[in-house]
FIKOLZA-1660 file (N, C-alpha, C; in steps of 0.1 Angstrom, whole numbers, plus 5000, padded with zeros to 4 digits):
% residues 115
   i   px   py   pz ch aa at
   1 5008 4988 5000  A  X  N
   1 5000 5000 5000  A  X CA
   1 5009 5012 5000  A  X  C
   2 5004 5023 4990  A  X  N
   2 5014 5034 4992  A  X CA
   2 5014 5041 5000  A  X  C
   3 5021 5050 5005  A  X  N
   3 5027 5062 5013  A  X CA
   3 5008 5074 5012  A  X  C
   4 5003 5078 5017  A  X  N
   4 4996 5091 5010  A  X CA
   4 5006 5103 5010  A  X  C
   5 5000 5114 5002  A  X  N
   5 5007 5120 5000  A  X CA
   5 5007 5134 5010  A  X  C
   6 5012 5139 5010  A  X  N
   6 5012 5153 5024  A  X CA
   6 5003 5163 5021  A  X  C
   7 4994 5161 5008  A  X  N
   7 4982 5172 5009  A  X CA
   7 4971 5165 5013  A  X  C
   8 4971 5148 5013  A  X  N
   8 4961 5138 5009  A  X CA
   8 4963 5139 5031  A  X  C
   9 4975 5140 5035  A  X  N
   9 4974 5135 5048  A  X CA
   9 4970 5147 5055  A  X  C
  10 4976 5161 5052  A  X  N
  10 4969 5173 5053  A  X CA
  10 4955 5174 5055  A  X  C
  11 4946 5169 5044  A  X  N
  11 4933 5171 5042  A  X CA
  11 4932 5160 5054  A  X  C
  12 4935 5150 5054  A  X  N
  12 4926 5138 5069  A  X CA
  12 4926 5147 5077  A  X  C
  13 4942 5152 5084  A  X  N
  13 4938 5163 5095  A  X CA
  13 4930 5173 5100  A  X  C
  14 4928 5177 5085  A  X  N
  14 4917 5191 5089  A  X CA
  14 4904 5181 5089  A  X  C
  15 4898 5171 5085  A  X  N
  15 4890 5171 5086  A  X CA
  15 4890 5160 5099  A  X  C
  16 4896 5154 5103  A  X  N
  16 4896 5148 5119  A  X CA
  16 4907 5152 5127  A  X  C
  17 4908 5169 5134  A  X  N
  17 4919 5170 5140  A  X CA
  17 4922 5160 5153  A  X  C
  18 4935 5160 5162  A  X  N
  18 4934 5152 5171  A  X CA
  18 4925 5158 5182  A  X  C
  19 4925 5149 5193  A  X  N
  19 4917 5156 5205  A  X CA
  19 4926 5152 5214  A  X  C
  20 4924 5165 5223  A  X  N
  20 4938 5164 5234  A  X CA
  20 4932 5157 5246  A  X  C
  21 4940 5157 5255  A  X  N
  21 4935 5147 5267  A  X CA
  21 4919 5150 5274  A  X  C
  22 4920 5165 5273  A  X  N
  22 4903 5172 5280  A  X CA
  22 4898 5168 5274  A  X  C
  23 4896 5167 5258  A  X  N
  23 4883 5169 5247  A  X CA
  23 4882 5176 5241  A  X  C
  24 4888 5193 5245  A  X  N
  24 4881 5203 5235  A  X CA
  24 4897 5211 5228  A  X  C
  25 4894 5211 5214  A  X  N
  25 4901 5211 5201  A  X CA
  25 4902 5226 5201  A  X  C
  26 4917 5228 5201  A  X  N
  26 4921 5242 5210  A  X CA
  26 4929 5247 5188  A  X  C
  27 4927 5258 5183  A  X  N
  27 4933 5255 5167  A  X CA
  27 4938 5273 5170  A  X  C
  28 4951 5270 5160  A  X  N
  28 4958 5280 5163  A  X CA
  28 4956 5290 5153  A  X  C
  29 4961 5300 5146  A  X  N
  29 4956 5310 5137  A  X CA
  29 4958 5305 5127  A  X  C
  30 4971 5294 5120  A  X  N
  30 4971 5293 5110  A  X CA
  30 4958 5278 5105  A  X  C
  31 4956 5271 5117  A  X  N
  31 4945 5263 5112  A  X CA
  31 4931 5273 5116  A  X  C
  32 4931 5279 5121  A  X  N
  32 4914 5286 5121  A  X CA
  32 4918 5295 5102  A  X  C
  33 4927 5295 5101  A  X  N
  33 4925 5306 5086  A  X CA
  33 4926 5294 5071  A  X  C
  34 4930 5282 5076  A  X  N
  34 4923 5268 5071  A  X CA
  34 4913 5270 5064  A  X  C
  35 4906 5265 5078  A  X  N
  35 4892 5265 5082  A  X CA
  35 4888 5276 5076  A  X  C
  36 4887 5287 5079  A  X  N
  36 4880 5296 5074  A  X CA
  36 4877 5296 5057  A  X  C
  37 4891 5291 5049  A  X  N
  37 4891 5288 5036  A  X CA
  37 4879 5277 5032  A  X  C
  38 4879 5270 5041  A  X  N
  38 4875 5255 5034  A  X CA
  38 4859 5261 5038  A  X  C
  39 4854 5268 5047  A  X  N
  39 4841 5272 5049  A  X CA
  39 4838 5286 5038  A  X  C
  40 4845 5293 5037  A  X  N
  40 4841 5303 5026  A  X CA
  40 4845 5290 5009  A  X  C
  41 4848 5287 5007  A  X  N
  41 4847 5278 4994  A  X CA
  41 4833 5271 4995  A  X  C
  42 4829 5261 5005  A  X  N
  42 4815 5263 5007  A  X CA
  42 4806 5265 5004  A  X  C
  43 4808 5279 5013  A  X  N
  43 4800 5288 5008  A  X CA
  43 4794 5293 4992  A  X  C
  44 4804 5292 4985  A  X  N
  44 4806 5293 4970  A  X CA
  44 4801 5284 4959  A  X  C
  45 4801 5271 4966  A  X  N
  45 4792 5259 4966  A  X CA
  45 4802 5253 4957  A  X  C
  46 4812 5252 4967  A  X  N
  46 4822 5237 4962  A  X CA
  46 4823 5231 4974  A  X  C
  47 4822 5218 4968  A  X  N
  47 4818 5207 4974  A  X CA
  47 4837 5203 4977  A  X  C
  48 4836 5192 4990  A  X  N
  48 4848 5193 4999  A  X CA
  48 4861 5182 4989  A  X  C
  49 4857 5178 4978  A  X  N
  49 4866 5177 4969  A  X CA
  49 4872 5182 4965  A  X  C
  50 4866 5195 4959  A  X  N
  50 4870 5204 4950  A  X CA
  50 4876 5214 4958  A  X  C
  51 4870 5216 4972  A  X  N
  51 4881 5225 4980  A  X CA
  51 4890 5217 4987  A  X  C
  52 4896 5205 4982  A  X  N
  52 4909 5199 4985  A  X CA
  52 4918 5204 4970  A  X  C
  53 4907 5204 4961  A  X  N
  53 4919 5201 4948  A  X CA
  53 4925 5218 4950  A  X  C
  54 4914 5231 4956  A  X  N
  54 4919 5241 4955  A  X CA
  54 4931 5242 4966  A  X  C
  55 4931 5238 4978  A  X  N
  55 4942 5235 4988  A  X CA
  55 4949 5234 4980  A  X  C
  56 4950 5223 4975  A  X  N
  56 4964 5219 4967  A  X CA
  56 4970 5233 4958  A  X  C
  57 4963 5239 4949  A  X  N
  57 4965 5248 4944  A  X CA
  57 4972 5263 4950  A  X  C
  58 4972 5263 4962  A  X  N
  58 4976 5275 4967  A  X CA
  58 4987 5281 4969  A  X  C
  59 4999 5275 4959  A  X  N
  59 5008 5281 4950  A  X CA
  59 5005 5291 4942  A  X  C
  60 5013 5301 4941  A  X  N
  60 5003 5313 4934  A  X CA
  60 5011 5309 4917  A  X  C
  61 5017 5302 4915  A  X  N
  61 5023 5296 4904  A  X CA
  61 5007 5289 4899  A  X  C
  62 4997 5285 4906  A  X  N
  62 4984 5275 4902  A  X CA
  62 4975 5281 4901  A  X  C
  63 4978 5296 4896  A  X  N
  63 4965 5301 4902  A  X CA
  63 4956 5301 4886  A  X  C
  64 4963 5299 4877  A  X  N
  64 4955 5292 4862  A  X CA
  64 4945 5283 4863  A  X  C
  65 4949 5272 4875  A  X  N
  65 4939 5266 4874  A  X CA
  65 4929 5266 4885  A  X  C
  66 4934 5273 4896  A  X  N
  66 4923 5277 4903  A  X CA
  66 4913 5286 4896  A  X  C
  67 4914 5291 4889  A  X  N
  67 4906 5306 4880  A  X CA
  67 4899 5290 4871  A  X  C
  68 4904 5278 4866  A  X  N
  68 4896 5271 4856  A  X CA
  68 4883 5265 4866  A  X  C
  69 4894 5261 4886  A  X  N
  69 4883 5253 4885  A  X CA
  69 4865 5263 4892  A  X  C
  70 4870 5279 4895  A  X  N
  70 4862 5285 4898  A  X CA
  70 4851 5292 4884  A  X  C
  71 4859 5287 4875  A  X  N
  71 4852 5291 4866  A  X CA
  71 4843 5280 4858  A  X  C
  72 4845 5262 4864  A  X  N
  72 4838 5256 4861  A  X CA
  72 4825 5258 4870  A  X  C
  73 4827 5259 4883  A  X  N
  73 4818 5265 4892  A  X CA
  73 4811 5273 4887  A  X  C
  74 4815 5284 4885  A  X  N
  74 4805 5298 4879  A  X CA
  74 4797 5294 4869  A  X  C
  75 4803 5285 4854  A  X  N
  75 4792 5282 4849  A  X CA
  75 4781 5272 4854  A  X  C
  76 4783 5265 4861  A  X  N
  76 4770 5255 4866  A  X CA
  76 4765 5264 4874  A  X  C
  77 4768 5276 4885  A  X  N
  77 4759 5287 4890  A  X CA
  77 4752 5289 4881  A  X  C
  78 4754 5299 4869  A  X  N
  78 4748 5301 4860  A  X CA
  78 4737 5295 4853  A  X  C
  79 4741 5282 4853  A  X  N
  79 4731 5271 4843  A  X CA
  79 4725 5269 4852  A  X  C
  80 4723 5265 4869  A  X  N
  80 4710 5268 4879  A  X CA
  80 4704 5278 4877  A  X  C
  81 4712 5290 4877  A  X  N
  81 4701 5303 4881  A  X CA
  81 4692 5307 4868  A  X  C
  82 4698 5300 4856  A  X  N
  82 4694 5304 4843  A  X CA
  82 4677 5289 4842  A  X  C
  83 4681 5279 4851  A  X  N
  83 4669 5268 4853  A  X CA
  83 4658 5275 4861  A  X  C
  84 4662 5276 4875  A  X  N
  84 4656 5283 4881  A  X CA
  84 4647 5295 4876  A  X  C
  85 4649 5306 4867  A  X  N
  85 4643 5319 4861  A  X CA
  85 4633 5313 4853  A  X  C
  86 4639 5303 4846  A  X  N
  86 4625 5291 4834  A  X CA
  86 4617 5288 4849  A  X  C
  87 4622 5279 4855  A  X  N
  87 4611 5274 4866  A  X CA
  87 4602 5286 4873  A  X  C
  88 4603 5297 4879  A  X  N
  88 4598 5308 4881  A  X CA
  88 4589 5313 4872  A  X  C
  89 4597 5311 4860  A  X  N
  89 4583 5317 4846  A  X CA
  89 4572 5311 4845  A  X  C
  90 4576 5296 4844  A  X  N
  90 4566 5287 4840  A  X CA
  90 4555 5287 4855  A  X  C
  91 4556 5288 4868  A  X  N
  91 4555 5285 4880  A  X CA
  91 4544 5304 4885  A  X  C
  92 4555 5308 4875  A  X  N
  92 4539 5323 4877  A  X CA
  92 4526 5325 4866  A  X  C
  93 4529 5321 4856  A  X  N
  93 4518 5316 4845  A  X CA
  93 4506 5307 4850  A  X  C
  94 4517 5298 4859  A  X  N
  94 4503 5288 4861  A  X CA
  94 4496 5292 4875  A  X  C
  95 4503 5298 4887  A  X  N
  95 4495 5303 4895  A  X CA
  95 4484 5316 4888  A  X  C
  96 4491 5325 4880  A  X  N
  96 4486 5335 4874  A  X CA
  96 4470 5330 4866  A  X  C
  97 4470 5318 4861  A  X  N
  97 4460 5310 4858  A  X CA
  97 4449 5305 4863  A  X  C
  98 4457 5299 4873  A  X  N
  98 4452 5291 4886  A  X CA
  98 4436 5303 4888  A  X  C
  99 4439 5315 4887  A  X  N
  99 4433 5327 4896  A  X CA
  99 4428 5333 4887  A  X  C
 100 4424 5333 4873  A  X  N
 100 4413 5334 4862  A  X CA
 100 4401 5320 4862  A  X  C
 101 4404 5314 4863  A  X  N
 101 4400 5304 4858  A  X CA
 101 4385 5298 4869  A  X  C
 102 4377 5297 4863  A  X  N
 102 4363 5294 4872  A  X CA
 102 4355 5285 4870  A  X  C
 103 4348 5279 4878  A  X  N
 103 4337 5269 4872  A  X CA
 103 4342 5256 4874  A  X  C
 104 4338 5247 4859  A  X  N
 104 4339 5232 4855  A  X CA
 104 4352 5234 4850  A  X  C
 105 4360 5245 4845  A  X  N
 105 4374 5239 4841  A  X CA
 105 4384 5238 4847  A  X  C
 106 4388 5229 4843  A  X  N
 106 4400 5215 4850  A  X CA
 106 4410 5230 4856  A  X  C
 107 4418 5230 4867  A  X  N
 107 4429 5233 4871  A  X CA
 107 4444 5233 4865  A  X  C
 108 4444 5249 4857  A  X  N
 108 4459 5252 4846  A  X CA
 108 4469 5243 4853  A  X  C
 109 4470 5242 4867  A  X  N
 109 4486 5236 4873  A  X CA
 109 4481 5221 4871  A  X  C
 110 4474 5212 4873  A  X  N
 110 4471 5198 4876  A  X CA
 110 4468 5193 4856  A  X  C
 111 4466 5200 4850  A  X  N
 111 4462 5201 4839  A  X CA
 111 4474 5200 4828  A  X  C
 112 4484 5212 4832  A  X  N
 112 4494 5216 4825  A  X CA
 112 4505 5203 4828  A  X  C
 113 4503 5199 4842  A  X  N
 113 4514 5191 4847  A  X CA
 113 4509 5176 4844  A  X  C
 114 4501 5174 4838  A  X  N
 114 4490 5161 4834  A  X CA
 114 4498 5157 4818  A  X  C
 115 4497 5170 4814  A  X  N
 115 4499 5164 4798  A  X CA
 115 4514 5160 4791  A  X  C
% end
């Protein structure tokens, strides 16, 4: 079995640091600014793979492909928010519907979503 490698052994630590004899996980400024990275990437909605592959990247010699892999991110933002605005359109027509509509005829949303 191989060796792992010191970004691969890196990443186990941050994500199971040790625990000292008390229990409570005392982290010093350069692992709270870690952390802080790995939670603002997150936030950005990279998933904890991708903010390992960026770790590894934080050579400012990498920053080509950090800019590729935030830029793979940005387009699939895009391609949600660009779903989502269709979903909204279609989703106000049929309420918008819903609220003309009187009597014996069938329901635009149960109707529309029927066919």
């Amino acid at each position: 079995m191989s060796k792992p490698s010191a970004s691969t052994s890196a990443w186990v630590w941050w994500r199971n640091p040790p625990r000292p004899a008390g229990g409570v996980r005392r982290y010093g400024g350069e692992s709270v600014a870690r952390l802080r990275f790995i939670k603002r990437a997150q936030q950005l909605g990279f998933s904890l793979a991708e903010v390992q592959r960026l770790l590894a990247l934080e050579n400012p010699q990498n920053c080509g492909a950090a800019r590729s892999l935030a830029a793979e991110k940005l387009a699939l933002v895009e391609a949600r928010i660009a779903d989502l605005e269709r979903m909204r359109g279609v989703l106000k027509e049929l309420v918008s519907r819903c609220g003309v509509r009187r009597g014996k005829v069938a329901c635009p949303i149960i109707a529309t979503l029927t066919e």
